[in-house]
C-alpha positions as a printed NumPy array, in Angstrom:
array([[  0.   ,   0.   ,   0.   ],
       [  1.071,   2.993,  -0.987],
       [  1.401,   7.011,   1.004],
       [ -1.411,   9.012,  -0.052],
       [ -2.203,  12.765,   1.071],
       [ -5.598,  13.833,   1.291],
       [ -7.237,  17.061,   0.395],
       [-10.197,  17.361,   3.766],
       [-12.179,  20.062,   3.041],
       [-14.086,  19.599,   6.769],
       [-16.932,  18.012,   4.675],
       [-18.674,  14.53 ,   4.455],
       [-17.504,  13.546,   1.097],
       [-13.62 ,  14.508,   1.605],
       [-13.913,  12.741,   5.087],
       [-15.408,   9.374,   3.965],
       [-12.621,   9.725,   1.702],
       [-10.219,   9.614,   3.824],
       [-11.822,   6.402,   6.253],
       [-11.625,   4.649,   2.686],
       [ -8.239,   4.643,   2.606],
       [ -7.533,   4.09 ,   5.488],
       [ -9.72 ,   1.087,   5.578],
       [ -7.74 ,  -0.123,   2.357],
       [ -4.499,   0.088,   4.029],
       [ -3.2  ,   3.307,   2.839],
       [ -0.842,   5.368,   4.979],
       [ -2.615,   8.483,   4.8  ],
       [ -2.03 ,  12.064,   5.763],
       [ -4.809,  14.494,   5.502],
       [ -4.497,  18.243,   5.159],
       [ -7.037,  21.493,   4.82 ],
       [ -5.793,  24.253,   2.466],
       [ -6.247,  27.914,   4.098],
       [ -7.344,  29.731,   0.777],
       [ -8.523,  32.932,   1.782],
       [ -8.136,  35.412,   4.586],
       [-10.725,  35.248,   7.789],
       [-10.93 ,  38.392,   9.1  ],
       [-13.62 ,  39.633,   7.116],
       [-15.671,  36.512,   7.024],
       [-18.531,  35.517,   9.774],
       [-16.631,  33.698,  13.   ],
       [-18.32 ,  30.397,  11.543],
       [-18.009,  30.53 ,   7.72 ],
       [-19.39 ,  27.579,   6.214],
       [-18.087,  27.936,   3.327],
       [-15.991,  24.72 ,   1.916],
       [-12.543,  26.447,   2.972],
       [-13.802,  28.494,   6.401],
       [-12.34 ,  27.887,   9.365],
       [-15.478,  25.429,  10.325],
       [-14.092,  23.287,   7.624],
       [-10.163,  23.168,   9.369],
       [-11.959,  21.955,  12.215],
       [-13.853,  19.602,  11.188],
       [-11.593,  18.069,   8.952],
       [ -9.097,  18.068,  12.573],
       [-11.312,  15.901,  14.196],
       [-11.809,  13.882,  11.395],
       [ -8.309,  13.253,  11.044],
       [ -8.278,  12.537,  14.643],
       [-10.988,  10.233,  14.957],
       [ -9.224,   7.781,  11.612],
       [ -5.838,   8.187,  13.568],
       [ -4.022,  10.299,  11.203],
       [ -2.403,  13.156,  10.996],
       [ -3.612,  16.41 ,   9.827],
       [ -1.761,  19.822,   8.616],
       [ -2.931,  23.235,   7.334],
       [ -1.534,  24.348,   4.552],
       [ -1.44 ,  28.075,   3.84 ],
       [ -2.336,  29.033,   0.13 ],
       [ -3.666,  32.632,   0.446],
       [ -0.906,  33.872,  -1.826],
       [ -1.765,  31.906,  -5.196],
       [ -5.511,  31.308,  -4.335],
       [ -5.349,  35.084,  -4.611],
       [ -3.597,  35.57 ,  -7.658],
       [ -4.805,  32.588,  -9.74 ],
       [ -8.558,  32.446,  -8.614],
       [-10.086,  35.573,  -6.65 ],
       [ -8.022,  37.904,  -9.393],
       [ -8.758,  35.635, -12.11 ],
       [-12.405,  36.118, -10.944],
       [-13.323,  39.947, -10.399],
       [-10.821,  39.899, -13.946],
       [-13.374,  38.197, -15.793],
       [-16.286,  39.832, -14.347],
       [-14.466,  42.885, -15.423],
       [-14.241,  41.912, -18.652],
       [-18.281,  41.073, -19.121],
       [-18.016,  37.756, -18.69 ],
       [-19.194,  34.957, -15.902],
       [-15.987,  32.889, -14.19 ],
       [-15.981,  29.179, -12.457],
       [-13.872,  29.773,  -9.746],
       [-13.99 ,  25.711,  -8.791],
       [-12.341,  24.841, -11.967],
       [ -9.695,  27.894, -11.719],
       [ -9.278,  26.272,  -8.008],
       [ -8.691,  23.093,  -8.913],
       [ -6.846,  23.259, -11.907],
       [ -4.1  ,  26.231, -10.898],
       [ -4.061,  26.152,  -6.913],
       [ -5.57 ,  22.87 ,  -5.275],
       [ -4.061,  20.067,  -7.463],
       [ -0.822,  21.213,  -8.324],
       [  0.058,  22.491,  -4.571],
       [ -1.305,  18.847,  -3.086],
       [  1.094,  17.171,  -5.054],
       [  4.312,  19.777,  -4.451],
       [  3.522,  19.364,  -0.616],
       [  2.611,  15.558,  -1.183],
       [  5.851,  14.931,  -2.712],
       [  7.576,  16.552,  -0.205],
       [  5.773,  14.756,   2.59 ],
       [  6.493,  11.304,   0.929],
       [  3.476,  10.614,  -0.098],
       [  2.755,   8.376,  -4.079],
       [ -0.516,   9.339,  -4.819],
       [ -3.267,  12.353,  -3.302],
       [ -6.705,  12.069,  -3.197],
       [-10.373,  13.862,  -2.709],
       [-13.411,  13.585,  -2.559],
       [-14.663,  14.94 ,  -5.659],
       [-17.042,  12.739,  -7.467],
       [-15.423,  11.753, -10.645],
       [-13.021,   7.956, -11.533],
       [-10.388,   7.734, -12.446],
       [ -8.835,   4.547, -14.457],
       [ -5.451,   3.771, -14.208],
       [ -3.849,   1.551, -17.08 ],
       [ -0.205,   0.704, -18.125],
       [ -1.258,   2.757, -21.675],
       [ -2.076,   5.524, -19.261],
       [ -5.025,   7.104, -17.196],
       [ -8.632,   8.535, -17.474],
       [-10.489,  10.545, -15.807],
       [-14.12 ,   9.387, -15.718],
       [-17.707,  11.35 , -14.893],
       [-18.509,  10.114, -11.124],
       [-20.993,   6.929, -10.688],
       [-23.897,   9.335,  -9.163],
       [-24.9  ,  11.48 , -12.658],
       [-26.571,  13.703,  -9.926],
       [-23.404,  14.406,  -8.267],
       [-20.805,  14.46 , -10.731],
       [-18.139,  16.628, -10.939],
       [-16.086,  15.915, -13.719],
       [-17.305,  19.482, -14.802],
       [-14.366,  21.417, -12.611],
       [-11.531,  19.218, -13.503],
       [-10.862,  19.085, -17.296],
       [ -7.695,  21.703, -16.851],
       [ -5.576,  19.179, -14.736],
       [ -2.309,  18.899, -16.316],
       [ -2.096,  15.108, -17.882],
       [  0.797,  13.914, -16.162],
       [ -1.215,  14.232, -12.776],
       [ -3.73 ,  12.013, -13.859],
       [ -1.385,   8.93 , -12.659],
       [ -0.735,  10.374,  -9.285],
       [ -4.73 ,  11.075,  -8.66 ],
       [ -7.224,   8.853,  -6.643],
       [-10.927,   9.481,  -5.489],
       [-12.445,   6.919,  -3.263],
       [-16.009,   8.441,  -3.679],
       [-16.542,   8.252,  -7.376],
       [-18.091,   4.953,  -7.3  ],
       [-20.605,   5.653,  -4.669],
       [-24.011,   7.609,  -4.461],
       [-23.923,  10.89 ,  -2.102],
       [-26.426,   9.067,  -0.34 ],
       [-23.924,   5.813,   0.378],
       [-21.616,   8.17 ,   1.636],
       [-23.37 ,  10.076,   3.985],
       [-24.65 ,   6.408,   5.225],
       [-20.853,   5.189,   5.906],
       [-20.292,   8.705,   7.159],
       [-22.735,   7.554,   9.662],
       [-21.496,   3.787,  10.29 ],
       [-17.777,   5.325,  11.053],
       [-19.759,   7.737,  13.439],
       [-18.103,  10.849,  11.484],
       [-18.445,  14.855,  12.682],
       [-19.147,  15.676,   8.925],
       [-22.259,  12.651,   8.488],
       [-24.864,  15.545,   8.341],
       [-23.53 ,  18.505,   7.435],
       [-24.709,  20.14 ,   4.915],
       [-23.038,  21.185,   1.333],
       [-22.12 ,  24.266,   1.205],
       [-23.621,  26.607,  -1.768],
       [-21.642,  29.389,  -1.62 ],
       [-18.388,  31.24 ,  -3.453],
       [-15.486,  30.295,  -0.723],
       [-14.17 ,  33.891,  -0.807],
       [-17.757,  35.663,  -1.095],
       [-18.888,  35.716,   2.173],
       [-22.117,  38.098,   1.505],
       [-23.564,  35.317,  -0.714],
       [-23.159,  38.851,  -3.41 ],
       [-20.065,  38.457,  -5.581],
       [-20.707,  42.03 ,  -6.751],
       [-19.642,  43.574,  -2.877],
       [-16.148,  41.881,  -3.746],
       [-16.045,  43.447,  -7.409],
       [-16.496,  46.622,  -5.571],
       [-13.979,  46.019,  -3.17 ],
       [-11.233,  44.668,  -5.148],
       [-11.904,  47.031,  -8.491],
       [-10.925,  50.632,  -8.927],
       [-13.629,  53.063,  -7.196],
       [-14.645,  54.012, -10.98 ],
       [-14.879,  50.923, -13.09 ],
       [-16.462,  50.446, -16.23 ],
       [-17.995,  47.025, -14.828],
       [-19.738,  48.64 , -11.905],
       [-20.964,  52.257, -14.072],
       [-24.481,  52.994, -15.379],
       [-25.022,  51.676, -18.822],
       [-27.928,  50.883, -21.146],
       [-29.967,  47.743, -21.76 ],
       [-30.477,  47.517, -25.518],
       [-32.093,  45.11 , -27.986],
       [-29.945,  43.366, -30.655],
       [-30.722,  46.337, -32.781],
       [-29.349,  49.107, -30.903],
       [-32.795,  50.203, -29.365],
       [-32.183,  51.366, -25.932],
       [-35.142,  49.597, -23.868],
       [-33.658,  50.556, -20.032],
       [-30.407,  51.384, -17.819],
       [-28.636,  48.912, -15.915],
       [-26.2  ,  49.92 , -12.514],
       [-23.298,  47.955, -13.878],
       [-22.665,  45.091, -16.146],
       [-21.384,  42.942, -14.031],
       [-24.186,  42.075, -12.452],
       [-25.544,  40.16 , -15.102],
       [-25.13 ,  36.896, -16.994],
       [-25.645,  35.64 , -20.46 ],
       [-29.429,  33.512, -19.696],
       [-30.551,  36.199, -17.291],
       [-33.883,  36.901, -16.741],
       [-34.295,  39.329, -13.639],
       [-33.108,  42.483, -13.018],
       [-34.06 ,  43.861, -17.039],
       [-37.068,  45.734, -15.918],
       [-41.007,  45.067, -17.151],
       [-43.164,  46.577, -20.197],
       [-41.942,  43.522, -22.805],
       [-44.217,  41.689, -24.38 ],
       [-42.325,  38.498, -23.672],
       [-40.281,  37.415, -21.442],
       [-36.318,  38.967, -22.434],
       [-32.827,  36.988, -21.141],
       [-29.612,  38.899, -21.582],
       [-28.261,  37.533, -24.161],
       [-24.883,  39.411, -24.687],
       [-22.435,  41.577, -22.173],
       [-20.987,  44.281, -24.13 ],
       [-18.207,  45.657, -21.994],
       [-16.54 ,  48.402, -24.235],
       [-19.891,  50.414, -24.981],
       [-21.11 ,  49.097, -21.399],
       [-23.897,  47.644, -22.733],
       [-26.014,  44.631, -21.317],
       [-27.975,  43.293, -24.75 ],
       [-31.661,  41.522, -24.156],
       [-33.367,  39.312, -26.143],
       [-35.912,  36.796, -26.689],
       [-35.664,  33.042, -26.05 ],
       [-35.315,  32.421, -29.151],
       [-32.75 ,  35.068, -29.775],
       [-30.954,  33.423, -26.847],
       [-29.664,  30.086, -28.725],
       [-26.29 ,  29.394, -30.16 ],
       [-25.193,  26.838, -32.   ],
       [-21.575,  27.42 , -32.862],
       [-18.896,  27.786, -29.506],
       [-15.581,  29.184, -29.613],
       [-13.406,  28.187, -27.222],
       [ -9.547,  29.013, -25.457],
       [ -7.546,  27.746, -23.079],
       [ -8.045,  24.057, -24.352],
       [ -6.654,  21.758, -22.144],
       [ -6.803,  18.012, -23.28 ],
       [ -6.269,  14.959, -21.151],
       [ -4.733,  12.331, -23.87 ],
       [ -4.463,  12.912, -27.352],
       [ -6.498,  15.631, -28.654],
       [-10.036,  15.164, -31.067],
       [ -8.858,  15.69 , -34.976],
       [-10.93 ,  17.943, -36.838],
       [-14.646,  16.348, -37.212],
       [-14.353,  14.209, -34.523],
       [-17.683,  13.95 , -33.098],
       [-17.996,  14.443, -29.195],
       [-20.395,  15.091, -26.451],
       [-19.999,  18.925, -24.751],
       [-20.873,  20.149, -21.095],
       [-21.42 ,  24.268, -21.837],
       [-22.376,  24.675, -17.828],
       [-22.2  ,  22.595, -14.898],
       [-25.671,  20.972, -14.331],
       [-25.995,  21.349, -18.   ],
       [-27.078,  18.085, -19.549],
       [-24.106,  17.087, -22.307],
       [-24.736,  17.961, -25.94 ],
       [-23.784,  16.001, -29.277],
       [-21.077,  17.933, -31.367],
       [-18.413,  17.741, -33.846],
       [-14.706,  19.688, -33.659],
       [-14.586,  21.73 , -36.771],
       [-11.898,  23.976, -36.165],
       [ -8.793,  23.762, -33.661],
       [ -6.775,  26.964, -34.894],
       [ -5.328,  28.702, -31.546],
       [ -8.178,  26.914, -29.855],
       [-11.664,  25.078, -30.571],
       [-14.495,  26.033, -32.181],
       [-17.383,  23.456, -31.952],
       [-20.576,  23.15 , -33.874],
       [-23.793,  21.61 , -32.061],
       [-26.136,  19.336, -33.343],
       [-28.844,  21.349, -31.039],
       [-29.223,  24.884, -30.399],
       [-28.377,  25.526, -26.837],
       [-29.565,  28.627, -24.244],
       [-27.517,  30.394, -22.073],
       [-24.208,  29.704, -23.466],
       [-22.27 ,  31.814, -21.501],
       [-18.89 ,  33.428, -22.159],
       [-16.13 ,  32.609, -19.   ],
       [-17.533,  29.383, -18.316],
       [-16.385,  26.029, -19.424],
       [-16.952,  23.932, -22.684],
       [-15.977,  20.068, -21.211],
       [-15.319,  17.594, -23.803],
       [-16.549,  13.956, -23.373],
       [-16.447,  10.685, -24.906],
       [-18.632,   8.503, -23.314],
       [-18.448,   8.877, -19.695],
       [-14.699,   9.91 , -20.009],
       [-13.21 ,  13.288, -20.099],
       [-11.274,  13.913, -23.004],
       [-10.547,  17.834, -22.057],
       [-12.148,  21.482, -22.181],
       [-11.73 ,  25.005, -22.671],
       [-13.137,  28.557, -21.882],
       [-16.083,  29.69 , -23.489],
       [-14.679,  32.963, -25.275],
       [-18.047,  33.311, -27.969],
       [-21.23 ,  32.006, -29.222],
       [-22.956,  32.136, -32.024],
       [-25.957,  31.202, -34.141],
       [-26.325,  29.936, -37.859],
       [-29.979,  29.42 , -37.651],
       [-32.144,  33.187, -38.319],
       [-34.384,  34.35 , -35.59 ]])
């Protein structure tokens, strides 16, 4: 059996994940990652990285009989994620912090500390699999579809893949609150938590204020305007809104109008009908694969948002990126968020949503 550190978030899934290994024989060696500052959060945060969480996850780790550290990441959780985040937000567009998490701060400092603690592999409890093979390893959607989180991790670096293990992608969330509750765990009943880690309001917008200039573009009076120029209202700053948004655009339409585009340069927030809504055609950056990239026509399976059910598509241009055409029209498709590319059940990679379009006339 091998060393393997564990990322505890002070949570019931991260916790059973632990006991697993445990119970398999692993030497393990759990720690908590301080993310974030706690001055300015409530004494209790709940969030999955407050300071409820580094004590739960403590008596966790005491109650399995291993030990536990804290590991302090303020620094790059700061620059890679919260920056990354009010950046985007900035620039009209809607961020997934998780995935920026996991893929630039969580992962790769669990296996520089791992390494240097001795351990062979790390672990969480995320729900996803992950199949390891001498022709190499995959990363898999979780068993539970309703709990799946495959979404958040297509930006792992490859060569991680070998060093990766989670012991609660082949159970339900409701088998592992029940072992939770047969190893008589802290965590057994506590509930998930639904907020941004770093947002304690519950209002990202108070930390756009915070952390942008006092006059920002993103947070100035602009106009609400049909695809046509018409001005129909006046929003209080674009960043309060999303592409699929339906509140916050004022009354007197004759049918119900979703934002449909964030224009940041003319500080415009553009509305539309449902219909105007759909895209078919996605553009995306950042592309990440986990194996040997699609070719050109390659036809695929897309997750545009997490909770999104997956969409049939083909690869149709890979110049400086990925540009993929959709055998449905899709709402909502939002620029910022990710585009993750499946075959089957297994992750093949993903990207950033930069654009969408439609080829089919409103």
């Amino acid at each position: 059996m091998s060393r393997v550190l564990v990322a505890m978030s002070g949570g019931v899934d991260s916790s059973v994940a632990a006991a697993l290994l445990v119970e398999a024989g692993h030497e393990v060696v759990g720690v908590t990652m301080k993310t974030f500052c706690y001055s300015e959060t409530p004494a209790h945060s709940r969030t999955c990285c407050g300071l409820d969480g580094i004590t739960d996850a403590k008596r966790v780790a005491s109650a399995l009989g291993i030990p536990h550290y804290v590991f302090d990441v303020e620094e790059d959780f700061t620059r890679d994620v919260i920056d990354d985040f009010v950046a985007e937000y900035a620039r009209g567009r809607t961020p997934n912090p998780c995935v920026r998490c996991n893929s630039n701060t969580k992962f790769r400092d669990l296996l520089e500390r791992g390494r240097a603690l001795g351990c062979d592999s790390i672990a969480t409890g995320h729900y996803v699999r992950v199949q390891h093979a001498s022709e190499g390893s995959r990363l898999l959607r979780g068993l539970d579809a309703a709990k799946d989180q495959s979404y958040f991790l297509w930006a792992l670096p490859p060569s991680m893949l070998p060093k990766l293990l989670f012991p609660v992608g082949e159970l339900t969330k409701d088998a592992v609150r029940a072992r939770a509750h047969e190893l008589m765990l802290v965590t057994a009943d506590k509930p998930e938590s639904q907020e941004i880690c770093f947002v304690p309001t519950g209002d990202y917008r108070d930390l756009l204020k915070k952390r942008l200039a006092d006059v920002h573009p993103a947070l100035e009076p602009g106009a609400i305007v049909r695809t046509d120029g018409t001005v129909v209202g006046e929003h209080s700053g674009y960043a309060g809104f999303t592409v699929g948004q339906r509140k916050g655009l004022g009354g007197g339409f004759e049918e119900p109008m979703f934002v449909i585009e964030i224009r940041p340069d003319d500080r415009e927030v553009v509305v539309g009908t449902a219909d105007e809504l759909l895209r078919d055609v996605v553009t995306v950056r950042e592309v990440n694969w986990l194996g040997t990239a699609p070719s050109v026509g390659a036809a695929i399976t897309v997750q545009l948002r997490y909770r999104a059910p997956s969409v049939a598509a083909r690869i149709f241009d890979v110049d400086g990126g990925l540009t993929l055409e959709l055998s449905e029209s899709q709402r909502a498709v939002t620029p910022g968020q990710s585009a993750v590319i499946f075959d089957g059940d297994r992750v093949l990679g993903g990207g950033r949503i930069v654009s969408a379009a439609s080829t089919v006339p409103v």
